[in-house]
C-alpha positions in Angstrom: 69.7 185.9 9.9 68.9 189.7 10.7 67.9 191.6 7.3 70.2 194.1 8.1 73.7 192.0 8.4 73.3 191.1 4.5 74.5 195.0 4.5 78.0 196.5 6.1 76.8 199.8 7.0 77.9 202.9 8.9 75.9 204.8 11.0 73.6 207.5 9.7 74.1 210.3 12.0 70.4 211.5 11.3 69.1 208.3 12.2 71.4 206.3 14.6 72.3 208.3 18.2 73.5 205.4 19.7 77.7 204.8 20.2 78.2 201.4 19.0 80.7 199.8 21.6 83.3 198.2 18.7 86.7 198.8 18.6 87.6 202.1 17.5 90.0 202.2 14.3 93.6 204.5 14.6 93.2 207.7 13.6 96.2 207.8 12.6 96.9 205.8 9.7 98.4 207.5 6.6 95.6 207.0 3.8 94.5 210.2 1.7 91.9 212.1 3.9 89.8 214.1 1.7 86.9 214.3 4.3 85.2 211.2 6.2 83.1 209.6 9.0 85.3 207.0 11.3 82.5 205.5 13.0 81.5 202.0 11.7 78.0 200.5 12.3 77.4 197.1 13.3 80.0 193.8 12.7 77.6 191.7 11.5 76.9 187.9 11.8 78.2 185.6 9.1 79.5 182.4 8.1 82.5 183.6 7.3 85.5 181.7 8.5 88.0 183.5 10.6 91.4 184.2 9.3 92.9 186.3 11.9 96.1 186.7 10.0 98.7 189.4 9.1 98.8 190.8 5.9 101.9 189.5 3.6 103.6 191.8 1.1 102.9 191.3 -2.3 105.3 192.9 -4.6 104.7 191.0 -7.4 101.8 190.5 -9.1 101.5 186.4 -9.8 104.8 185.0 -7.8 106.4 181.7 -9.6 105.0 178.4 -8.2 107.6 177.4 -5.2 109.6 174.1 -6.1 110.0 171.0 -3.9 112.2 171.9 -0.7 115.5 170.5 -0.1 116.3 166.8 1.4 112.6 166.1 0.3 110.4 168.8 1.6 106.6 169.0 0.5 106.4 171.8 -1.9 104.3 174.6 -0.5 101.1 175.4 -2.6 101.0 178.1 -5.1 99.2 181.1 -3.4 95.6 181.3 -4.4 94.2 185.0 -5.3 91.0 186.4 -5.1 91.5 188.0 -9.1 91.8 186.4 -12.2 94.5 187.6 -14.6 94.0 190.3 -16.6 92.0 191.1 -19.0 94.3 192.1 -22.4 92.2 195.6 -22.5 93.6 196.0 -18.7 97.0 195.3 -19.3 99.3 198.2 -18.5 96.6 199.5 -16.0 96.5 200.4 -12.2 93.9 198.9 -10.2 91.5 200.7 -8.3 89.0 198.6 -5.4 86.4 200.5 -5.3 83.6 200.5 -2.2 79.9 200.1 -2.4 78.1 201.1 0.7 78.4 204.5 1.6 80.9 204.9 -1.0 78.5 204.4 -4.2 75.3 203.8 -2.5 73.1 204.1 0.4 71.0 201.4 1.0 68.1 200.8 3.5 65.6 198.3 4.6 62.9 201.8 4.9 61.3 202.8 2.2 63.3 205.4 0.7 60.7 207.8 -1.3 63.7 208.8 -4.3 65.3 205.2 -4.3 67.1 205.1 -7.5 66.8 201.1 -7.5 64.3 198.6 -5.4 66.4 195.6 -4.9 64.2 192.1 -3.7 66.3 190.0 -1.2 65.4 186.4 0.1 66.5 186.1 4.0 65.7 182.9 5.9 62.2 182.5 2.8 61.5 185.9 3.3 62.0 188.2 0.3 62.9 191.9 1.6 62.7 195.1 -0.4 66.4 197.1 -0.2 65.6 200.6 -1.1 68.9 201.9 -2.8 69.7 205.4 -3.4 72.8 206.5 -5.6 75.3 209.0 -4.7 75.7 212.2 -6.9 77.8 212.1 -9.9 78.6 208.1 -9.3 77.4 207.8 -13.3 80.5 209.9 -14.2 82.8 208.8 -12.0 82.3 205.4 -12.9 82.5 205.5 -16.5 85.9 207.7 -15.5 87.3 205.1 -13.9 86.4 202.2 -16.2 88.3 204.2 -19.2 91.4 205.0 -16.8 92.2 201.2 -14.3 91.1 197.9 -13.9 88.2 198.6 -11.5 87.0 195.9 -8.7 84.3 196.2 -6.8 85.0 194.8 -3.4 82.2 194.8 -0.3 81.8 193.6 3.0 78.3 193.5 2.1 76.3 189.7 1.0 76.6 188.9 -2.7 72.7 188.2 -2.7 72.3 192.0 -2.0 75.3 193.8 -3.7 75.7 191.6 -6.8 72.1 192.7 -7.7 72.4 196.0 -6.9 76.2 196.5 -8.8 74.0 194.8 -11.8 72.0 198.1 -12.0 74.4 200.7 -10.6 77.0 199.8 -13.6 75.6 199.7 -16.9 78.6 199.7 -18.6 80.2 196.8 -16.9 83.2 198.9 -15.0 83.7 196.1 -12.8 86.0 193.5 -13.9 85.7 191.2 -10.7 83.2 192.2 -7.8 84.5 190.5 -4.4 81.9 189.9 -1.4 82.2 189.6 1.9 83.7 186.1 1.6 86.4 187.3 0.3 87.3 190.0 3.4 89.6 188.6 5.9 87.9 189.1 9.3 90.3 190.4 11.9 89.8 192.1 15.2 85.8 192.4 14.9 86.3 194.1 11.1 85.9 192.9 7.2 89.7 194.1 6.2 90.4 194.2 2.4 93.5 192.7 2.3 94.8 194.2 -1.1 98.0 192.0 -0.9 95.8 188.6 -1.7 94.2 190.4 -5.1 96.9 189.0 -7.3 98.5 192.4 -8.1 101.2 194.6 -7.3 100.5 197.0 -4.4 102.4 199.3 -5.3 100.2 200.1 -8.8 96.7 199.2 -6.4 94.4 201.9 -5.0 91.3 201.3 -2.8 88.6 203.8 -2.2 86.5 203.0 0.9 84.7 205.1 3.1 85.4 202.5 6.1 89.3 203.0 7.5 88.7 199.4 9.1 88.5 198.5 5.5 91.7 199.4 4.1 93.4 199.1 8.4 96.4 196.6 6.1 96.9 198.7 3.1 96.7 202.7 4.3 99.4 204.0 1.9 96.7 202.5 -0.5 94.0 204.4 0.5 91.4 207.1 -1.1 89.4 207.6 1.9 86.0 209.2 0.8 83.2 210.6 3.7 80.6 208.0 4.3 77.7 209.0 2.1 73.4 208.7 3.1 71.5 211.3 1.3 73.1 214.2 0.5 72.2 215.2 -2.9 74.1 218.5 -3.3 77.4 216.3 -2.2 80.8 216.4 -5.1 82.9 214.0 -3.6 82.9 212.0 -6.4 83.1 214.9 -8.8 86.3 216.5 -7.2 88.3 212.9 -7.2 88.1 212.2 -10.4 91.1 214.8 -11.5 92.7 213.1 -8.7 92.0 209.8 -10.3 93.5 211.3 -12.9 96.6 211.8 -12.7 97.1 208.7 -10.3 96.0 206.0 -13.3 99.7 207.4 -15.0 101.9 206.3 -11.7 104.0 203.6 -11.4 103.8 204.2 -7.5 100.4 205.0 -6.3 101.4 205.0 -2.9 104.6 207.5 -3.4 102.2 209.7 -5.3 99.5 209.3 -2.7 101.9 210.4 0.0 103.0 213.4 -2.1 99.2 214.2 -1.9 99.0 214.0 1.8 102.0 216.5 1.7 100.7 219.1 0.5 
């Protein structure tokens, strides 16, 4: 396995010149722009099995178990989502999916000479050092968001690398339920989040990605932030979090989200 496809990355625009020949993403797709990068670096090898679907709407968050058919038909099986229920300190609250790469975190197999965290990873019995570098203000914004929604981390990025690196970005145990790349449904050459198979309403989930390909199902869902390497004077985080703010009261994310693109 290449080092680098344990990590979904975009491309730095200081370091990477070269167009990637991938599939370019709509432009036009109605998530929140506050200011972003569309191009995506690299679909990367994995074992991950290819779904190839459509999304399904998911209005409700856990839908009754579907009885046996009429004039004997197999019963179909209960849908199986990626989330557990609730925890009883969560009930009542949105849910926000929240990014890693780019979004939280840069991370790079060069030594980075600030690295906020060294993360060891073991590729094919090699162990590799991921230099990882935190993005300004993501200490605030995550403790913000723990006190306000359910918070899930969700990454196209390998468990061996991110679940280390989400155990040191988030001391204070934000996360509820950290998803992986396994849990991505590969379509058309991208990792797609497909918010309908969390187990909640869509209506009261929001995802923040840097990556449109990400959220290509779920747009009316969508905090899109600017893809993030090593800007240390940037506020994006900052600035959202009165967003964040007022969104965590709404019943309709989405309604209030297109109000925001409104304006």
């Amino acid at each position: 396995m290449d080092s680098t496809s344990i990590i979904t990355q975009v491309a730095n625009p200081k370091d990477e010149e070269i167009a990637c020949n991938q599939e370019k993403v709509s432009q036009s797709d109605g998530s929140l722009k506050i200011k972003r990068k569309r191009s995506i670096f690299g679909t990367f090898l994995c074992c991950l099995r290819d779904y190839n679907v459509e999304p399904t709407s998911n209005h409700g968050s856990r839908p009754p178990v579907l009885a046996a058919g009429e004039n004997g038909t197999p019963a179909k099986s209960p849908v199986k989502y990626l989330l557990p229920e609730r925890n009883t300190s969560d009930y009542g609250k949105n849910c926000v999916v929240i990014d890693l790469d780019e979004t939280l975190v840069h991370s790079s197999f060069k030594p980075i000479s600030n690295a906020d965290f060294i993360v060891p990873v073991e590729i094919d019995g090699t162990v590799h050092q991921v230099y990882v570098l935190k993005r300004p203000h993501v200490d605030q914004f995550l403790q913000k968001m723990g006190e306000l929604f359910e918070c899930v981390l969700f990454t196209a990025s390998l468990a061996k690398y991110a679940d280390p690196v989400a155990d040191l970005l988030d001391k204070w145990g934000v996360f509820q339920a950290r998803l992986f790349r396994e849990s991505c449904v590969f379509h058309r050459g991208n990792y797609v989040k497909d918010l309908s198979r969390l187990g909640r309403e869509l209506r009261r989930v929001i995802i923040v990605d840097n990556s449109p390909a990400s959220y290509i199902f779920h747009p009316e869902n969508a905090v899109a932030v600017q893809s993030w390497f090593d800007d240390m004077t940037d506020t994006e985080l900052l600035d959202l979090i009165p967003v964040f703010e007022a969104l965590s009261v709404e019943d309709d994310v989405c309604d209030a989200l297109s109000s925001l693109r409104g304006r």
